[in-house]
N, C-alpha and C positions, 0 to 999 in steps of 0.2 A: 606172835614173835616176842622174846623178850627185850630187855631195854640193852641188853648185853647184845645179843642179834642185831639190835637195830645200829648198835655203836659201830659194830664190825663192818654193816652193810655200807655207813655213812663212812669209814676209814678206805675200806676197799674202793670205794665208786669216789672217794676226793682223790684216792693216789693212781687210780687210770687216769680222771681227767687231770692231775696235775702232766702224766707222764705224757702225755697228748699234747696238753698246751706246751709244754716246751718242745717238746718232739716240731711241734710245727712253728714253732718262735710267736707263738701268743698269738696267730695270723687262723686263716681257714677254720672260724668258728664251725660252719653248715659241716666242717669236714668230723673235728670231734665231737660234736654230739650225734653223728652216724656212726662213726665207731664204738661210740660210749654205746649205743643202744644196740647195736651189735656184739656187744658184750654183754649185753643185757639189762643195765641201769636204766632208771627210770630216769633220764636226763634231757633237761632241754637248754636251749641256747640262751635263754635270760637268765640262765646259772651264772654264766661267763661274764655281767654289763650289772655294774652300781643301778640301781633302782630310786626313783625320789618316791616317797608317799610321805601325804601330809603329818605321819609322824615323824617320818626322818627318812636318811637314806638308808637303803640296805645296799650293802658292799655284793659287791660281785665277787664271786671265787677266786679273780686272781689276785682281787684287793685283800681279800678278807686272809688269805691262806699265803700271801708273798710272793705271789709265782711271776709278777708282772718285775717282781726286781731279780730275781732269778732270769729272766729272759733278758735283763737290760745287761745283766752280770755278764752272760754270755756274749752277747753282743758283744761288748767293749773288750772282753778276752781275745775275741776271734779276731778284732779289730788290731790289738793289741801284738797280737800273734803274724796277723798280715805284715802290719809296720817292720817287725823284727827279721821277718821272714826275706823282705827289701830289702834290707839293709845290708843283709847276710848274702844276700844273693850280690847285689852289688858289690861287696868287699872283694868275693869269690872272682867275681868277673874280672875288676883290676888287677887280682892278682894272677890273673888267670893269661891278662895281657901280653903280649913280648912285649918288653922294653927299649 
């Protein structure tokens, strides 16, 4: 395989597992690396988790690639979206009142 092959295989198998991790909010690790390997990646679960060895850490995929602030992003969106959501719904309701 060339190094061109190998760049492509490492692009395609980072963007399932990125579309995984957030698909499941960075949660049910056992669950994407079943699906990754049912797509056929050679992928395991200590992809996912920072590594210590006595020359340093190795970053985990969602450290290494961002996906862990992508998941936080969302979060705070959806959060974000709730509050607004209350608010509006509340205004609706009083005005919704007889007086």
């Amino acid at each position: 395989m060339s190094e061109d092959q190998t760049g492509e295989n490492l692009t395609g198998m980072v963007a399932d597992a990125r579309e995984l991790y957030l698909k499941y909010g960075g949660q049910q690790h056992s669950r994407i690396v079943r699906e990754m390997q049912e797509r056929g990646w050679p992928f395991y679960r200590n992809m996912l988790y920072s590594r210590k060895r006595a020359s340093g850490t190795i970053e985990g995929w969602p450290e290494m690639y961002g996906w862990r602030e992508m998941v936080a992003k969302e979060k705070a969106s959806r959060k974000d979206k709730a509050v607004v959501d209350e608010k509006t719904l509340a205004i609706e309701m009083a005005r919704a009142k007889p007086g």
